[in-house]
C-alpha positions as CSV (number, residue, x, y, z in Angstrom):
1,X,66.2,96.3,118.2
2,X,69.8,96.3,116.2
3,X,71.0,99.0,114.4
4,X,69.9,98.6,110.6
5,X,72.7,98.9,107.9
6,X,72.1,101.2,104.9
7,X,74.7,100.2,102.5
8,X,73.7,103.3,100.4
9,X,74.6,105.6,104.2
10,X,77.5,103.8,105.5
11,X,80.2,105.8,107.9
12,X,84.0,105.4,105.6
13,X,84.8,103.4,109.1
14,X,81.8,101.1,108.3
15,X,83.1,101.2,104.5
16,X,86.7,100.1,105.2
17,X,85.9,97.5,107.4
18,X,83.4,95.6,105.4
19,X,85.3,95.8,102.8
20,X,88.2,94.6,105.4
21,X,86.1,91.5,106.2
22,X,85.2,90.7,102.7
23,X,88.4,90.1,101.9
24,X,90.1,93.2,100.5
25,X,93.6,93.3,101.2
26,X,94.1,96.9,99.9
27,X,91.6,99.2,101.5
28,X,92.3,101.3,104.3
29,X,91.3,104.7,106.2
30,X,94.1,106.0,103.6
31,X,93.5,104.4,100.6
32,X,89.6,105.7,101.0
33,X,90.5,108.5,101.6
34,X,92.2,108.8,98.1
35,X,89.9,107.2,96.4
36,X,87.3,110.5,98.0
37,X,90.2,113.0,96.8
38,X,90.5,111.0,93.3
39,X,86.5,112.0,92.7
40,X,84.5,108.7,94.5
41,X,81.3,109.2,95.9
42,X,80.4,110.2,99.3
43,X,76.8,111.5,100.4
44,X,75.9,114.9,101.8
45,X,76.4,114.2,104.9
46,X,79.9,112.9,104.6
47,X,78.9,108.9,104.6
48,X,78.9,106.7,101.5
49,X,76.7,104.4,99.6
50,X,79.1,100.9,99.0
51,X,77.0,100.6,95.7
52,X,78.5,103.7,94.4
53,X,81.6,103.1,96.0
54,X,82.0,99.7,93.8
55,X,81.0,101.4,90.4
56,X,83.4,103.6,90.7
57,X,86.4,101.1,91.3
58,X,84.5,99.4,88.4
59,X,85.0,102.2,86.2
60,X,88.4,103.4,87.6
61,X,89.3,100.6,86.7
62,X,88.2,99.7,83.3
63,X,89.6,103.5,82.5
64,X,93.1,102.6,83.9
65,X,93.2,99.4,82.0
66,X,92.8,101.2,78.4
């Protein structure tokens, strides 16, 4: 049976690289890792929900563009 895929419990690894094959040209292991120091989202047990993930660059970046 495959692994399933919790996009609400996903490893950063898992997080950059879908986010890698969907086309982004400016995440990385580094720029995540800001992102997590600059306040976004991660779970309890260190992984994070890519739903979450994406409001927050939403709002980061409506706040930035006032």
């Amino acid at each position: 049976m495959p692994e399933t895929i919790r996009l609400t419990a996903l490893p950063k690894e898992a997080v950059v690289r879908l986010l890698r094959n969907a086309g982004s040209s400016t995440i990385s292991a580094e720029t995540l890792a800001a992102d997590i120091a600059a306040g976004a989202p991660v779970n309890a047990d260190g992984t994070m929900s890519l739903v979450e993930y994406a409001a927050w660059l939403c709002r980061e970046e409506s706040d930035h563009a006032d």
